[in-house]
N, CA, C and O atoms as CSV, one atom per row, in Angstrom:
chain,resi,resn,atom,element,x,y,z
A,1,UNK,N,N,-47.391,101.966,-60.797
A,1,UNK,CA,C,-48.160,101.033,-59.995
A,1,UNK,C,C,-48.338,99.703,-60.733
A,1,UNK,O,O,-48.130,98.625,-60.176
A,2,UNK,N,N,-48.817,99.841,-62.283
A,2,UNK,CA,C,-48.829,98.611,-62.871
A,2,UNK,C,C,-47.405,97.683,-62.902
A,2,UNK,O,O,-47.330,96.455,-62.873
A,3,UNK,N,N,-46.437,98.551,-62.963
A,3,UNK,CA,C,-45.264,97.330,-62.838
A,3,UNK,C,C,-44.676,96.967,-61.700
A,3,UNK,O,O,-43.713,96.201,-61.709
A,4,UNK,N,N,-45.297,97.584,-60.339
A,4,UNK,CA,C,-44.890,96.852,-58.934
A,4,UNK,C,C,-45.823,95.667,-59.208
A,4,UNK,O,O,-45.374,94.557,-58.922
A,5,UNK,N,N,-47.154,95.751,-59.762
A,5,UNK,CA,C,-47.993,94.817,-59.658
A,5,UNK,C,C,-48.221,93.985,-60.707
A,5,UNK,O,O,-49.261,93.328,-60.758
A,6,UNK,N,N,-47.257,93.915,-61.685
A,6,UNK,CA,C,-46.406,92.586,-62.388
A,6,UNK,C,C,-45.665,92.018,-61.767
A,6,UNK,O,O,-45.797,90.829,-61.475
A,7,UNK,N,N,-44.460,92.939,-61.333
A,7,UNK,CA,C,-43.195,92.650,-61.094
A,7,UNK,C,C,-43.622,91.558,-59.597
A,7,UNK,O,O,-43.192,90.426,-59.375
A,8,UNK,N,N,-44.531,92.330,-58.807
A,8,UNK,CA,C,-44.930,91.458,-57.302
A,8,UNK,C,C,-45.488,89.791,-57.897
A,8,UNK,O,O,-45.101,88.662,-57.595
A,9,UNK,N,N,-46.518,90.260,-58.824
A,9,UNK,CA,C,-47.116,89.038,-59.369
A,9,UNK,C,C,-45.707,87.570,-59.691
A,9,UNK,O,O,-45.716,86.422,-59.247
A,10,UNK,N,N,-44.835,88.140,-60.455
A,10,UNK,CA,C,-44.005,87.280,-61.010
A,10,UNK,C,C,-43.273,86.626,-60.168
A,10,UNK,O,O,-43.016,85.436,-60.349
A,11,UNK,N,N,-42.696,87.519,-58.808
A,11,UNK,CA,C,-42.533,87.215,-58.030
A,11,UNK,C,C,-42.874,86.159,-57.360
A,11,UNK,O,O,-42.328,85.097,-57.063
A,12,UNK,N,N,-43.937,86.676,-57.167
A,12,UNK,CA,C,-44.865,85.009,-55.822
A,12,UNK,C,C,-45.444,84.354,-57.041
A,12,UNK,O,O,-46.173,83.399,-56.777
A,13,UNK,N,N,-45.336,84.558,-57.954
A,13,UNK,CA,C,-45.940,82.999,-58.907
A,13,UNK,C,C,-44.350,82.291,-58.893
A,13,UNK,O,O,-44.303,81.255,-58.229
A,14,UNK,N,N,-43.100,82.698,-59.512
A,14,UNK,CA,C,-42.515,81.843,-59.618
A,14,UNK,C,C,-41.739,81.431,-58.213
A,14,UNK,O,O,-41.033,80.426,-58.133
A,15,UNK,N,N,-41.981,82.402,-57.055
A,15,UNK,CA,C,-41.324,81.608,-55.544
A,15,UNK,C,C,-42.319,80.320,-55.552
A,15,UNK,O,O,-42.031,79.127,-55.651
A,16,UNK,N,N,-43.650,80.987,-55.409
A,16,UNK,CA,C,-44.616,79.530,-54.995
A,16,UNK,C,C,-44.554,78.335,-55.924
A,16,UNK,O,O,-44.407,77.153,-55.611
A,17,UNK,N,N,-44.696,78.887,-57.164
A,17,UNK,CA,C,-44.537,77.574,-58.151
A,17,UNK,C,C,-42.916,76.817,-57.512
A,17,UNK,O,O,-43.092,75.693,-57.040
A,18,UNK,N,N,-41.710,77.235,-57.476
A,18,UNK,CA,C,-40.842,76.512,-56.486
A,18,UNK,C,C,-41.402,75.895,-55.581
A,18,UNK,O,O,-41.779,74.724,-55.544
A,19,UNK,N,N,-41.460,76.755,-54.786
A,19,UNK,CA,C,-41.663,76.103,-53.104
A,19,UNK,C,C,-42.573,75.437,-53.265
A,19,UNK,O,O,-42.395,74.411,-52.608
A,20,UNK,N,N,-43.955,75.399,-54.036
A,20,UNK,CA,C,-44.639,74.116,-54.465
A,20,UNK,C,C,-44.076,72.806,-54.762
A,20,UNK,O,O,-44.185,71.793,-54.072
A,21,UNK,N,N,-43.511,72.932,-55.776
A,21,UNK,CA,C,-42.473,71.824,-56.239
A,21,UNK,C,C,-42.189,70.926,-55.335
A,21,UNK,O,O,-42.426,69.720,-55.265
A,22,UNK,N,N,-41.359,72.066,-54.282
A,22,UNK,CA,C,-40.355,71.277,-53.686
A,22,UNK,C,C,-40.980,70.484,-52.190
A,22,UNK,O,O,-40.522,69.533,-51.558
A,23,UNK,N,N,-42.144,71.285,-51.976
A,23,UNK,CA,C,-43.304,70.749,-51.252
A,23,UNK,C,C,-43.787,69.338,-51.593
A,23,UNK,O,O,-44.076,68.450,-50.791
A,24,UNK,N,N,-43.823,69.293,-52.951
A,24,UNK,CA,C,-44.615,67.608,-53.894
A,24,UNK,C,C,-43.534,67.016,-53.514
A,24,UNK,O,O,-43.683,65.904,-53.009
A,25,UNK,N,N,-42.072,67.595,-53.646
A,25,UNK,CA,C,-41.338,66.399,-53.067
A,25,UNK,C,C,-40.835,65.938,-51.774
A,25,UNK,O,O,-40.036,65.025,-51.563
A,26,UNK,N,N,-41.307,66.557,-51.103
A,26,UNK,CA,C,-41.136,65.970,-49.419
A,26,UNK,C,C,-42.355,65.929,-48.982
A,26,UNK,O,O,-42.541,66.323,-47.831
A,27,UNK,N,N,-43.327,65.520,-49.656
A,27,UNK,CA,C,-44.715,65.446,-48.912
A,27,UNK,C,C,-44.867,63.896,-48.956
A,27,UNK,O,O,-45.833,63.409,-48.369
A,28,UNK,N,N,-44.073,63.159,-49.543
A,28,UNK,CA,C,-44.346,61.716,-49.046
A,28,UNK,C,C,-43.450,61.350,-47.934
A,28,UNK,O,O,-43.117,60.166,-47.877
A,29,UNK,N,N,-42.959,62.244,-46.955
A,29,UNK,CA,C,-42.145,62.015,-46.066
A,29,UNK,C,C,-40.968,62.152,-45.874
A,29,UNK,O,O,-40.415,62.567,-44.856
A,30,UNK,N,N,-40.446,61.756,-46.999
A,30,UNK,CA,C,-39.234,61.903,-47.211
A,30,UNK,C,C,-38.699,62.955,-48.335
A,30,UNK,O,O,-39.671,63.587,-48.748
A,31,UNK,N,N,-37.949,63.210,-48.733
A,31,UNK,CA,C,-37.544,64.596,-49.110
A,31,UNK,C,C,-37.128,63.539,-50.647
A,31,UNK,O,O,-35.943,63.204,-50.636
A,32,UNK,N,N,-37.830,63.080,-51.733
A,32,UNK,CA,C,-36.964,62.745,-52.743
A,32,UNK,C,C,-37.882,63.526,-54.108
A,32,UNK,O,O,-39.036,63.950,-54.038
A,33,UNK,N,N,-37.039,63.548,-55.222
A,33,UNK,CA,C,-37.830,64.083,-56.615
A,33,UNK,C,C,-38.524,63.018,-57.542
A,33,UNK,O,O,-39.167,63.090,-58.590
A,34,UNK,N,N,-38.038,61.792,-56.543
A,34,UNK,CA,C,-38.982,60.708,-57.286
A,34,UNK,C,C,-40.356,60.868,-57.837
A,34,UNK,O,O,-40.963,60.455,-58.825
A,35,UNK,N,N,-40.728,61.990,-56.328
A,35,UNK,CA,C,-42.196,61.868,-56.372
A,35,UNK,C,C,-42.672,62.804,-57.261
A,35,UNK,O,O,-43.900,62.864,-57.206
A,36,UNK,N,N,-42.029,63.788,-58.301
A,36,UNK,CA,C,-42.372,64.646,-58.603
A,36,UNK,C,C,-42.956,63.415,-60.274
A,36,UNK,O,O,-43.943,63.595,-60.988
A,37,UNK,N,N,-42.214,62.620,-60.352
A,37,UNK,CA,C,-42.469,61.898,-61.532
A,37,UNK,C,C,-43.958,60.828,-61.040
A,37,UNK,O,O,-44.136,59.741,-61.588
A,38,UNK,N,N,-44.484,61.124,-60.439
A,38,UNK,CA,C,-45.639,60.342,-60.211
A,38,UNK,C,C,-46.903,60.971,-60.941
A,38,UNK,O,O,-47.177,62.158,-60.767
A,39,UNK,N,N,-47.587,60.236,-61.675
A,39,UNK,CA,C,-48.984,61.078,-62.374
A,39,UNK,C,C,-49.441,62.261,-61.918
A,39,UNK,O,O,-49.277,62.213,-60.699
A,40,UNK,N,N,-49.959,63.375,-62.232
A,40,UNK,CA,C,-50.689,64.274,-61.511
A,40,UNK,C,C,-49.945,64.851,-60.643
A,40,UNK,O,O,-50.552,65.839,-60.230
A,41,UNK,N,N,-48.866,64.737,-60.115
A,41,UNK,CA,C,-47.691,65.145,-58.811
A,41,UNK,C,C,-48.350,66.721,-59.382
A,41,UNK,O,O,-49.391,67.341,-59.165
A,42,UNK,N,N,-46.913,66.989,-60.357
A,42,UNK,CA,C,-46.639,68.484,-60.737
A,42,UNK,C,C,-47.852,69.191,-61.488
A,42,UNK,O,O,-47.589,70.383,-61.649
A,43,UNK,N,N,-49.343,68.765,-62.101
A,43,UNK,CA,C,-49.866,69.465,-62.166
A,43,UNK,C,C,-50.630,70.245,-60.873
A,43,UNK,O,O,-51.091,71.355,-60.607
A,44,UNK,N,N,-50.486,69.154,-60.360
A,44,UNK,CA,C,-51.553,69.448,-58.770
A,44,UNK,C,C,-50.577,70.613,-58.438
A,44,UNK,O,O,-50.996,71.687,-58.869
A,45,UNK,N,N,-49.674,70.667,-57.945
A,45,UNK,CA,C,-48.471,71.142,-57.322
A,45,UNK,C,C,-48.465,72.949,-58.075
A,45,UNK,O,O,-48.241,73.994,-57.463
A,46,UNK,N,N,-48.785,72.777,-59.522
A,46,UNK,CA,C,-48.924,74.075,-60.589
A,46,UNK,C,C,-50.206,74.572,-59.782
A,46,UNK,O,O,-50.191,75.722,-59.343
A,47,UNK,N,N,-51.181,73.854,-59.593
A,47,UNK,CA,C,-52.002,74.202,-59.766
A,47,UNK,C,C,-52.268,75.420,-58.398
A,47,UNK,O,O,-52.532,76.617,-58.285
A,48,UNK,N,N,-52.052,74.448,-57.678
A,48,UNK,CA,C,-52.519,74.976,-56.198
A,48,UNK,C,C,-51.251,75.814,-55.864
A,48,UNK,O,O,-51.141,76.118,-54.676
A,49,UNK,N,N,-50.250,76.252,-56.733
A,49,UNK,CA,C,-49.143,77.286,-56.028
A,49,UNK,C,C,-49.581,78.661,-57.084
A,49,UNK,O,O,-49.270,79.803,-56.746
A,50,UNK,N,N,-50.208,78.429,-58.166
A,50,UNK,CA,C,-50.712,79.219,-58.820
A,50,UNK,C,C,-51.235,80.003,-57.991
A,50,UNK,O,O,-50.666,80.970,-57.483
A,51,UNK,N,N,-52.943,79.462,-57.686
A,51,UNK,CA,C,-53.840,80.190,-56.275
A,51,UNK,C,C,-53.053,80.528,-55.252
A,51,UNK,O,O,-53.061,81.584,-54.618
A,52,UNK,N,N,-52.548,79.834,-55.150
A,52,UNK,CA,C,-51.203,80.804,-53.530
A,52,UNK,C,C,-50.620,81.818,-54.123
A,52,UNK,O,O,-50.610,82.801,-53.383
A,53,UNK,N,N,-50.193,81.975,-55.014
A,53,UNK,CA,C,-49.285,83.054,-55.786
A,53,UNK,C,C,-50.728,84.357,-55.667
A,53,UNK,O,O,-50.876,85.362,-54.973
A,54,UNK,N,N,-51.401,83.821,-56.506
A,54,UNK,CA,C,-53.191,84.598,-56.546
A,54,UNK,C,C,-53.318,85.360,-55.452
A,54,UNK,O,O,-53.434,86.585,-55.416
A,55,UNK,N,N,-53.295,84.610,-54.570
A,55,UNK,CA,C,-53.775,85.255,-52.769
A,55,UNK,C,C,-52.852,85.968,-52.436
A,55,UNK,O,O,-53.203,87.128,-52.219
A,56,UNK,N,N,-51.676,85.737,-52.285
A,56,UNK,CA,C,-50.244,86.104,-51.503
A,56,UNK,C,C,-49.725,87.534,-52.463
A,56,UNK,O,O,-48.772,88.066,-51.894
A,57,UNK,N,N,-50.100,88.227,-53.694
A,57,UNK,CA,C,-49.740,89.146,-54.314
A,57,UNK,C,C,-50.265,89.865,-53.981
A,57,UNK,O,O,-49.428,90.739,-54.209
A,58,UNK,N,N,-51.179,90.461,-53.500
A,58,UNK,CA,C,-51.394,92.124,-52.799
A,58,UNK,C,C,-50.586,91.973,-51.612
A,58,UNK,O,O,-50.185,93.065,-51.208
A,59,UNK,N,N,-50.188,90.925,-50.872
A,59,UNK,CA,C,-48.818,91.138,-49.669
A,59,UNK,C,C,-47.747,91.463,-50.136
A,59,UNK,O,O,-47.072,92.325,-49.573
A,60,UNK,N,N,-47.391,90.938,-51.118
A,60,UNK,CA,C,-45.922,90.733,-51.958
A,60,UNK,C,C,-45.905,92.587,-53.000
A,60,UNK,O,O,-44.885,93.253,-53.176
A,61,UNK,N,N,-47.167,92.927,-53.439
A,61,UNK,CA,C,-46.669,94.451,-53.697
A,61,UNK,C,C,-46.957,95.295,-52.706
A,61,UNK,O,O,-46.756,96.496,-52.886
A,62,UNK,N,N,-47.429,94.870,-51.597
A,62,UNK,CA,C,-47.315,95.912,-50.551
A,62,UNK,C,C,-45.773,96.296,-50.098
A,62,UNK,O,O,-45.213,97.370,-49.876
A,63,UNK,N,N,-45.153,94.286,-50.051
A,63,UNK,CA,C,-43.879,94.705,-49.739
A,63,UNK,C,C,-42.835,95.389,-50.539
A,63,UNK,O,O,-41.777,95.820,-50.080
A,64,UNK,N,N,-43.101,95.431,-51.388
A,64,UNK,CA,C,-42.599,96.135,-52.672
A,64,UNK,C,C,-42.729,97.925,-52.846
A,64,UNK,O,O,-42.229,98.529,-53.796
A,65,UNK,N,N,-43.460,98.554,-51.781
A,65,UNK,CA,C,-43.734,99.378,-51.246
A,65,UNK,C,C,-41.808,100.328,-50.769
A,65,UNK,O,O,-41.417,101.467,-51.023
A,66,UNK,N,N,-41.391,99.625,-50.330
A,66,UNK,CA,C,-40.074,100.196,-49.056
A,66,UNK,C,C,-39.315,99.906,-50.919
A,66,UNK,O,O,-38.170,100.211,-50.586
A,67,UNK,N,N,-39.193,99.622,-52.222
A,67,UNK,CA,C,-38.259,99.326,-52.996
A,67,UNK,C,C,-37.879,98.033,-53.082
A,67,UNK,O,O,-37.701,97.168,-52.225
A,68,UNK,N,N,-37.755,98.048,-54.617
A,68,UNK,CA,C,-37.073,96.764,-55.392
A,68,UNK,C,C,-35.458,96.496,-54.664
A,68,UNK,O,O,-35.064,95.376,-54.989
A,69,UNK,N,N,-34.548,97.161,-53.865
A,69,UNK,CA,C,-33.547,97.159,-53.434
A,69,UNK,C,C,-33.712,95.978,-52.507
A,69,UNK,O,O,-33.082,94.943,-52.726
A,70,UNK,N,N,-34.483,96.083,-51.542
A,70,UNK,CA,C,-35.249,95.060,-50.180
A,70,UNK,C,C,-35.596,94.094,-50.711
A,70,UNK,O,O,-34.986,93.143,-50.222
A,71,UNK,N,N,-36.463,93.702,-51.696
A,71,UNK,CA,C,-36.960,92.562,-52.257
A,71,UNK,C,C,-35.562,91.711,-52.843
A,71,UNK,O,O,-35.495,90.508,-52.591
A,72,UNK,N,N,-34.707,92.222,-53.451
A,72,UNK,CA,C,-33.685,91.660,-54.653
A,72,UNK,C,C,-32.752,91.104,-53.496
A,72,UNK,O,O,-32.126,90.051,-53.613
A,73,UNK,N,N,-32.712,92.061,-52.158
A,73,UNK,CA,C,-31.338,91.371,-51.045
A,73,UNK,C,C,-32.405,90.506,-50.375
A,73,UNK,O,O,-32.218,89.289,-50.365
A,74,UNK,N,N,-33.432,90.980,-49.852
A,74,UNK,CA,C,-34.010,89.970,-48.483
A,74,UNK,C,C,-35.390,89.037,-49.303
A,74,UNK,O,O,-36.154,88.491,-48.508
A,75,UNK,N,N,-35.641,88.892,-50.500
A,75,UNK,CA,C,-36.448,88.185,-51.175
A,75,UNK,C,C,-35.796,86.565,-51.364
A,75,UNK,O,O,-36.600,85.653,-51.554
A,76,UNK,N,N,-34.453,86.291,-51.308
A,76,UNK,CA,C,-33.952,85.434,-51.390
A,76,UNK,C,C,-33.986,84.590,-50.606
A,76,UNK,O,O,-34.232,83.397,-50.789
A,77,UNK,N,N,-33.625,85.390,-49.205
A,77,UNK,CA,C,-33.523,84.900,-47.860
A,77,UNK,C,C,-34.515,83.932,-47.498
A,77,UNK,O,O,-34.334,82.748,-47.211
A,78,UNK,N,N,-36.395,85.068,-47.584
A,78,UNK,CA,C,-36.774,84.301,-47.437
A,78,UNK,C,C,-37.237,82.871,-47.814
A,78,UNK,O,O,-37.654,81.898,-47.186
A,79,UNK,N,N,-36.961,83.190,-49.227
A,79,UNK,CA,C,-37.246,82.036,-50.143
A,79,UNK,C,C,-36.552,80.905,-49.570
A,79,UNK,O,O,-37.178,79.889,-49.268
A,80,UNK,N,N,-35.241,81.011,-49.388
A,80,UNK,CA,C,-34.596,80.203,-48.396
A,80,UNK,C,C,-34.870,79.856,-47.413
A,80,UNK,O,O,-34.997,78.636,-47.309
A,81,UNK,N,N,-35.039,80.460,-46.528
A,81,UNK,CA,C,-36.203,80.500,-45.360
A,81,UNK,C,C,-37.589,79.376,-45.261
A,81,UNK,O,O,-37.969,78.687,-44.313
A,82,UNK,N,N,-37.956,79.475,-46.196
A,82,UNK,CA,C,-39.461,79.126,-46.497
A,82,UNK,C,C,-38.897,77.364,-46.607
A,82,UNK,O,O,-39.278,76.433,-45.898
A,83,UNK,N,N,-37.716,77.322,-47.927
A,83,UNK,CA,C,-37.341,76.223,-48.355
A,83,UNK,C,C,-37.120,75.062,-47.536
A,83,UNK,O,O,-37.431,73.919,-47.871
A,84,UNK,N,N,-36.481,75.445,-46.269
A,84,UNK,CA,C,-35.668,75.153,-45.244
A,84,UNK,C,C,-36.777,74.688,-44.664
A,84,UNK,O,O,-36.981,73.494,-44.884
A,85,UNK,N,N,-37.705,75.336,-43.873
A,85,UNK,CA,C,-38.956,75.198,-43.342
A,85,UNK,C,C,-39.531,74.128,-44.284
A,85,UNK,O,O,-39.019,73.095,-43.855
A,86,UNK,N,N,-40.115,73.880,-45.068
A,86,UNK,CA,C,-40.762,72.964,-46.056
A,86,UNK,C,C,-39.443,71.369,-45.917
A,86,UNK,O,O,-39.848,70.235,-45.658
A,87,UNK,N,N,-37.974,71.696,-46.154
A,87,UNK,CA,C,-37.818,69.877,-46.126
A,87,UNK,C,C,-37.398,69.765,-45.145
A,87,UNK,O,O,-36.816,68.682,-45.086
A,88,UNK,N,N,-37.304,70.672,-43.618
A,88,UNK,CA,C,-36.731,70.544,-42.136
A,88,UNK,C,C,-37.950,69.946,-41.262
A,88,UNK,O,O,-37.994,69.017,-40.455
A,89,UNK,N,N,-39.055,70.969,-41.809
A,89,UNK,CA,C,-40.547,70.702,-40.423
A,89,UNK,C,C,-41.762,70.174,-41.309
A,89,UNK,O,O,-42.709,69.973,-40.549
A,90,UNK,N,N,-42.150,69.826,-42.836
A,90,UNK,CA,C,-43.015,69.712,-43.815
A,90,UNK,C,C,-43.116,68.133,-42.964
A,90,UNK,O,O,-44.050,67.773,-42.248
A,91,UNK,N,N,-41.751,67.285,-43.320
A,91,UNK,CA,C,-42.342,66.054,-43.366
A,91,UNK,C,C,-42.641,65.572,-41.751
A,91,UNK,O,O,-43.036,64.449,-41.438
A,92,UNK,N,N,-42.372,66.629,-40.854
A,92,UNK,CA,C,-42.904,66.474,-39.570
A,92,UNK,C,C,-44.041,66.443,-38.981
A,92,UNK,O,O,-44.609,65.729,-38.155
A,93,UNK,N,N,-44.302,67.572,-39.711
A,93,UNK,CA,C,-45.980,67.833,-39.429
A,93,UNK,C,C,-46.750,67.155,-40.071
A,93,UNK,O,O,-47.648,66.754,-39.330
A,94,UNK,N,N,-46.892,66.731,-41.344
A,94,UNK,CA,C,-48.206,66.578,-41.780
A,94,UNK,C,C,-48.676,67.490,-42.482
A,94,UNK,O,O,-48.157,68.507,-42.943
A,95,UNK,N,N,-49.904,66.991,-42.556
A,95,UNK,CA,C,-51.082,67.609,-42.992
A,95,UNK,C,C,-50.861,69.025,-42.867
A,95,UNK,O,O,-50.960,69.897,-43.730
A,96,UNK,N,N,-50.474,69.133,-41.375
A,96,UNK,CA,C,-51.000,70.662,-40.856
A,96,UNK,C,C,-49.774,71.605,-41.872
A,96,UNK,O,O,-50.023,72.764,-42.203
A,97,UNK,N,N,-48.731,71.046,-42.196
A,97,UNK,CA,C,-47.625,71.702,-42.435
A,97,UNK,C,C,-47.671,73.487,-43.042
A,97,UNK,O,O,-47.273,74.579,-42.637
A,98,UNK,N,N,-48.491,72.880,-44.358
A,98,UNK,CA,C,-48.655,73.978,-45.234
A,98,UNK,C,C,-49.354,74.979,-44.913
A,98,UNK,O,O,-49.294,75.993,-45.608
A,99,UNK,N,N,-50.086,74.925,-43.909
A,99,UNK,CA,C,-50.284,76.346,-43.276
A,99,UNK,C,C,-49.550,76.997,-42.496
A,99,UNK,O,O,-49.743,78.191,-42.269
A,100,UNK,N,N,-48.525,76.255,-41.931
A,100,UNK,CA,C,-47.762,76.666,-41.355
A,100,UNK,C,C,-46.736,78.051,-42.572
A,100,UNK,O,O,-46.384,79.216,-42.389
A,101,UNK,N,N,-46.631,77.284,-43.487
A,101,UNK,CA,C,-45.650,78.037,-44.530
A,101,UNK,C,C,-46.251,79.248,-45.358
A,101,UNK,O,O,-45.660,80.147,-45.955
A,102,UNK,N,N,-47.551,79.008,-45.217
A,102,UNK,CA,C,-48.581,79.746,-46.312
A,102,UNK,C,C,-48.442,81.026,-44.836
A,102,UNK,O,O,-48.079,82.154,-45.172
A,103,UNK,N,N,-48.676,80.830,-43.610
A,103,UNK,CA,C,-48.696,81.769,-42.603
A,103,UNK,C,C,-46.703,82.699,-42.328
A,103,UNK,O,O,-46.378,83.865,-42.104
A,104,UNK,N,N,-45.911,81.435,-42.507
A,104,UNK,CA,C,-44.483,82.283,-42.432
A,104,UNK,C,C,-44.470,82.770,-43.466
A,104,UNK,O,O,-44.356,83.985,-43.309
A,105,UNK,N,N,-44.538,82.443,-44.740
A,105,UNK,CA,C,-44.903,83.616,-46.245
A,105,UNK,C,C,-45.274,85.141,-46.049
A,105,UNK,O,O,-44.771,86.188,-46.456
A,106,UNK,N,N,-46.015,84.931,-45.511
A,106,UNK,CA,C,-47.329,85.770,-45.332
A,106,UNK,C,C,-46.342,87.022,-44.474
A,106,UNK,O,O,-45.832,88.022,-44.979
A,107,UNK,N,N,-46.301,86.672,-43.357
A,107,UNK,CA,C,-45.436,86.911,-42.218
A,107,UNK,C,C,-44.228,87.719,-42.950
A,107,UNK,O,O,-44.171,88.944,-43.057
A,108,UNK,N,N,-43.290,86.798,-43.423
A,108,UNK,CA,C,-42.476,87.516,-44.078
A,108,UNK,C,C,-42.388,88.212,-45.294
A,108,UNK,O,O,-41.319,88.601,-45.766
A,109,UNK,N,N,-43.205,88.336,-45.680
A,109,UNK,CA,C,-43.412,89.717,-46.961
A,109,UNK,C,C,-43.787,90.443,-46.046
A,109,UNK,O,O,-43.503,91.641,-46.014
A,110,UNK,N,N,-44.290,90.015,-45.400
A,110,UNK,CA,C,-45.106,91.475,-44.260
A,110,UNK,C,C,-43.785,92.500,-43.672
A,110,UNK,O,O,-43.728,93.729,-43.725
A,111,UNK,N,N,-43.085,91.833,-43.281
A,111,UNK,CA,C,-41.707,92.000,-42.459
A,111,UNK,C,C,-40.641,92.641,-43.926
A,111,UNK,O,O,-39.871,93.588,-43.772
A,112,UNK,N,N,-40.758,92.134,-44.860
A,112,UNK,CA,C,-40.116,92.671,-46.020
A,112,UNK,C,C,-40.666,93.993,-45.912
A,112,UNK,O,O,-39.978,94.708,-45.184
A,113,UNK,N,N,-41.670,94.547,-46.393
A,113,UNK,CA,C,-42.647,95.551,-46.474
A,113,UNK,C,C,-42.484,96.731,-45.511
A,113,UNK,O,O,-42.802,97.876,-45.833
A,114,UNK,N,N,-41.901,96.359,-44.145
A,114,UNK,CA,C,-41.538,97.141,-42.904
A,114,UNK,C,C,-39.814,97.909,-42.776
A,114,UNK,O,O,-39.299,98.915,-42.288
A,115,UNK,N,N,-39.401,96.677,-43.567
A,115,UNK,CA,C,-37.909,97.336,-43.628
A,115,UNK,C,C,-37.783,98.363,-44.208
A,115,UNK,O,O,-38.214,98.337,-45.361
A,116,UNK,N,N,-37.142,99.747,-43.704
A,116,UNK,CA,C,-36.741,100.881,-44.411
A,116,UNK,C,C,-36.154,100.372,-45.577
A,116,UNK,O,O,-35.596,99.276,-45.617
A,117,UNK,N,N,-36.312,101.469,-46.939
A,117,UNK,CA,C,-35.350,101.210,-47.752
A,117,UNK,C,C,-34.144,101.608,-47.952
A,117,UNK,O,O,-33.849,102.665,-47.394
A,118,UNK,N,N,-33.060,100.916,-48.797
A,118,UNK,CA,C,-31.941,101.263,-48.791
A,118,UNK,C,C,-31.534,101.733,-50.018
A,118,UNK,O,O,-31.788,101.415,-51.180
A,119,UNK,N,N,-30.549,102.914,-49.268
A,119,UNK,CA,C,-30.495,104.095,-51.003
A,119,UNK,C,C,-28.898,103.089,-51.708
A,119,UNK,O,O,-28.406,103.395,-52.793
């Protein structure tokens, strides 16, 4: 149990710390890494994907539940997934965006978690 609940942890700290990132850089509208070099960008960005990582890990070892097999093929996806969502619909929305992503996250570990596993 303790190493689903590393292994989950490491997981959504280093997806979110990404998808954070890459969030700081299309949140001025446009999708560039300029912005990541602006004062304070990337700590803010550490900071607050940290606490998302925080929240989002009892979903992430639930999904971890069906096997490490599911996570290693369809963990990618969504990460991709998520990515796509963040520089396709982020600089569309606004404000509202990031709940939008913090809710498809959510969503999809959930959906990870449901898939039978594969021997």
């Amino acid at each position: 149990m303790l190493n689903r609940l590393l292994l989950a942890a490491a997981i959504s700290w280093s997806y979110s710390v990404t998808l954070g990132l890459l969030f700081a850089a299309c949140a001025s509208g446009r999708f560039s890494f300029r912005t990541l070099r602006l004062p304070g960008v990337v700590p803010v960005a550490l900071i607050i994907s940290t606490v998302i990582a925080v929240v989002v890990t009892p979903v992430a070892v639930w999904s971890l539940r069906t096997g490490m097999k599911n996570l290693a093929i369809y963990g990618p996806i969504l990460w991709i997934a998520l990515a796509t969502y963040e520089v396709v619909v982020i600089p569309r929305t606004g404000a509202h965006g990031p709940y939008g992503l913090l809710l498809f996250g959510v969503v999809g570990l959930a959906v990870l978690g449901l898939i039978p596993g594969t021997k």
